[in-house]
VEXROMI-71900 format. One record per residue (C-alpha): residue in three letters; x, y, z. Coordinates in steps of 0.001 Angstrom, whole numbers, plus 500000, padded with zeros to 6 digits. Layout:
<recs>
ALAXYZ
...
</recs>
This chain:
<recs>
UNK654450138751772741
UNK651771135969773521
UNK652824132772771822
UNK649726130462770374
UNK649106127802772099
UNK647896124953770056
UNK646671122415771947
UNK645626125174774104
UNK643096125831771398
UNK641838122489770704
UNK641069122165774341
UNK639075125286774355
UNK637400124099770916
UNK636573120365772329
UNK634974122307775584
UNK632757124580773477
UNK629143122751773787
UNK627864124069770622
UNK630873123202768418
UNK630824119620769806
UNK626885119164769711
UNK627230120534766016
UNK630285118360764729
UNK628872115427766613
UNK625249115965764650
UNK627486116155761478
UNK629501113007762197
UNK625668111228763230
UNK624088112500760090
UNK626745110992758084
UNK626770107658759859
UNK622876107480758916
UNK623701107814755185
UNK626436105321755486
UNK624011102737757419
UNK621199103373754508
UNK623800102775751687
UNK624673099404753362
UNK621343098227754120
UNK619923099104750511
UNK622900096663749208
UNK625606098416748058
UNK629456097934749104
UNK630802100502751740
UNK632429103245750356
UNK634312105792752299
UNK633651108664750448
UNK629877107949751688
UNK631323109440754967
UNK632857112504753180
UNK630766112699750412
UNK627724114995749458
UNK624196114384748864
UNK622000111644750191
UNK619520111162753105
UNK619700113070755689
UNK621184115866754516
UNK624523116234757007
UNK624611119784756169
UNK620978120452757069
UNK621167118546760542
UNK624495120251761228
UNK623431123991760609
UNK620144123350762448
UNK622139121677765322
UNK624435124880765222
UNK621278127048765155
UNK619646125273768222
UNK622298125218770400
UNK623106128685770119
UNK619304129233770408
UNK619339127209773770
UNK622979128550774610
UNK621983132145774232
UNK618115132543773884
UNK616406132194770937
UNK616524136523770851
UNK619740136285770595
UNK621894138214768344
UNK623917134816767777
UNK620874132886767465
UNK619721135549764510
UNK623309134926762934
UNK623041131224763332
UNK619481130612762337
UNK619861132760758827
UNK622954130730758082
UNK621166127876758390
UNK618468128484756170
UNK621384130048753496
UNK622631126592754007
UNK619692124836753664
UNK618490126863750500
UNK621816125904748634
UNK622236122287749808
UNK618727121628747806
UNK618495124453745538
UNK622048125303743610
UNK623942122754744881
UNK621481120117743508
UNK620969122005740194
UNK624677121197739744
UNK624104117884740070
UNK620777117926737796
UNK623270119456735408
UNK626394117510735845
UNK623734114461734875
UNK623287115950731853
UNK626542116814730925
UNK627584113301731382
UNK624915112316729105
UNK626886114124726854
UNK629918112700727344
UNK628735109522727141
UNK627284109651723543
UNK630138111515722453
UNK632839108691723530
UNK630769105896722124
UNK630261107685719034
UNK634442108699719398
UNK634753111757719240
UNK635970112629722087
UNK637333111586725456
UNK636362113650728625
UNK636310113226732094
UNK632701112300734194
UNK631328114765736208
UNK630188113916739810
UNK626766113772740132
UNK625824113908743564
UNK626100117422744906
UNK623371118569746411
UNK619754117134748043
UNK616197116943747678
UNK613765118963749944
UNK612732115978751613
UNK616601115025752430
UNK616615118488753762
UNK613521118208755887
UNK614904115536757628
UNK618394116442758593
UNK617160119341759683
UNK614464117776762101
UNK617581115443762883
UNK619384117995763617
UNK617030120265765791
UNK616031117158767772
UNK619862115971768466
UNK620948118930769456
UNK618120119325772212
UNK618785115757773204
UNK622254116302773718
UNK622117119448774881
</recs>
């Protein structure tokens, strides 16, 4: 029997260009929103690093990092490519569409909950706010994300 081999594995993960061109886009995308957040005045706040929603989407310049790489990895006829490229766009469609319908909604709802504490009658919870993106935070990640992955690639 073959025993797993741990770090093994993380070697072999670290080594893999696309994974680290994709996770590295992620982790640049991320720093972007925190840099933005700080320059238009506000206090850091971790969760800005961990968090969703804002400019650039993270999610849109990771996928389309993923999707480039393999594209330039493999050839953009590539089987992978195909697999990468349409779970980008699933990606894409959800980080602007559903996910920021939930927020749209979750605004709403704590609308709601707002008038009905201050007129007391009854005490819920907030609902976060900031789930998904708009089109044009979307756009952009994923031109940041295209563009870093064929400069790092």
């Amino acid at each position: 029997m073959h025993a797993f081999d741990l770090s093994g594995a993380f070697t072999q993960m670290f080594q893999n260009k696309i994974f680290t061109i994709t996770l590295s886009v992620w982790v640049i995308g991320q720093g972007i929103k925190i840099i933005i957040n700080i320059l238009r005045g506000k206090r850091f706040n971790f969760r800005w690093f961990i968090g969703t929603g804002g400019m650039p989407s993270s999610h849109a310049a990771g996928v389309a990092a993923l999707a480039t790489s393999c594209g330039l990895e493999y050839g953009f006829n590539s089987g992978l490519f195909a697999l990468a490229a349409v779970f980008a766009m699933v990606t894409m469609f959800d980080a602007q569409g559903v996910r920021r319908q939930a927020g749209e909604q979750a605004e709403v709802l704590n609308k709601v909950i707002d008038d009905m504490y201050w007129h007391k009658q009854v005490e819920v919870a907030r609902i976060k706010e900031f789930v998904g993106h708009t089109p044009i935070q979307v756009l952009v990640g994923s031109i940041l994300g295209f563009s870093l992955a064929v400069l790092l690639y």
